[in-house]
C-alpha positions as CSV (number, residue, x, y, z in Angstrom):
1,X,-0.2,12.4,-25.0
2,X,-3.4,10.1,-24.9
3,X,-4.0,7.4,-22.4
4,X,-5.7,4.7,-23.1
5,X,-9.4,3.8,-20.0
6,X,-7.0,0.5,-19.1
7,X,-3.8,2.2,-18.6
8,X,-5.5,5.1,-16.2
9,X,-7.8,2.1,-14.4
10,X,-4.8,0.4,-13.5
11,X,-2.7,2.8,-12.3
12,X,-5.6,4.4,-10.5
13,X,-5.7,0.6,-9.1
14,X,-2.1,0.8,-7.6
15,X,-2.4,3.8,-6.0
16,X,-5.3,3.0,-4.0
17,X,-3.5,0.1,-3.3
18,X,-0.2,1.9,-2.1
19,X,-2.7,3.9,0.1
20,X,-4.1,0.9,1.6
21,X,-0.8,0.4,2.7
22,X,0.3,3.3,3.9
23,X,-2.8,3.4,5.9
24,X,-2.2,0.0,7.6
25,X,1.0,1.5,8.3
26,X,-0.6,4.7,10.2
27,X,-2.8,2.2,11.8
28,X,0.1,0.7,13.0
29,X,1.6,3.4,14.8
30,X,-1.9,4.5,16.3
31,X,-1.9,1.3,17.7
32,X,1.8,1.5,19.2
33,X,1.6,4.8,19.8
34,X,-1.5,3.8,22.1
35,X,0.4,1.2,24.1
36,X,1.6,2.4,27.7
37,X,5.2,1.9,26.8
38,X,5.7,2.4,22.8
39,X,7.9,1.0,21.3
40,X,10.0,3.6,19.3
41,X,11.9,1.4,16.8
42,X,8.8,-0.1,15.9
43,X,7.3,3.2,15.5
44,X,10.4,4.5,13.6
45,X,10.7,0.7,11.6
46,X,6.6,1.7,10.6
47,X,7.1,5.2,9.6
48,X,10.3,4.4,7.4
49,X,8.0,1.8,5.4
50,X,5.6,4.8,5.1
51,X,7.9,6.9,3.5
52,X,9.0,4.5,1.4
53,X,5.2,3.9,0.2
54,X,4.6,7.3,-0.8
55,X,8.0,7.8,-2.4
56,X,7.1,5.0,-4.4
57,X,3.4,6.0,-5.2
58,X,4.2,9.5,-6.3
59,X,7.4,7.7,-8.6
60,X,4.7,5.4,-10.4
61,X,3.9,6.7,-14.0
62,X,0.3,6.4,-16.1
63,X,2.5,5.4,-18.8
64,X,5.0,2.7,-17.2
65,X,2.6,-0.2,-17.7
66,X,5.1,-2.6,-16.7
67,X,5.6,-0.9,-13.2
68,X,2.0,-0.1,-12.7
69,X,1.1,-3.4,-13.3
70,X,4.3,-5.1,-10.8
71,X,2.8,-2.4,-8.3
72,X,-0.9,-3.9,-8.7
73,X,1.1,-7.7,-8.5
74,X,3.0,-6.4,-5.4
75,X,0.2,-4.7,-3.0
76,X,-2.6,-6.5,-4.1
77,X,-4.7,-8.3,-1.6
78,X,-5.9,-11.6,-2.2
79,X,-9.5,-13.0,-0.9
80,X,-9.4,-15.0,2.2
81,X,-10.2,-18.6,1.5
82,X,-13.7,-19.8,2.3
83,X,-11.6,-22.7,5.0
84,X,-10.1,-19.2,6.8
85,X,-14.0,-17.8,8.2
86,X,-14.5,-19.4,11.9
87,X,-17.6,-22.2,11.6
């Protein structure tokens, strides 16, 4: 089977962005984890959402444009506006 340079840019797109993600989420329980009295639900809460990241990365297909692309739609980050930066 043959791919075509668009279909393995974009899917190569969404699982960087799924990675982002499910670092956020790591950083997230470093930072709880750090706190003098974690919060283990939260910690629990986090880790779940991680799982459920890399069950959905490693579920996403080259082929399946139209889940690669609502995976790109979903994690993407958008630019902060220019009104957003402190003066």
């Amino acid at each position: 089977m043959t791919y075509t340079y668009d279909q393995i840019i974009t899917y190569e797109v969404a699982r960087a962005l799924i990675n982002s993600h499910i670092a956020d989420c790591s950083a997230e329980i470093a930072d709880e984890e750090a706190m003098a009295e974690p919060n283990v639900d939260r910690i629990a809460e986090i880790d779940q959402r991680m799982t459920e990241l890399v069950l959905e990365r490693e579920a996403l297909v080259l082929t399946d444009d139209v889940a690669v692309s609502q995976v790109v739609a979903k994690y993407r980050r958008l630019p902060a506006s220019p009104e957003a930066e402190p003066q």
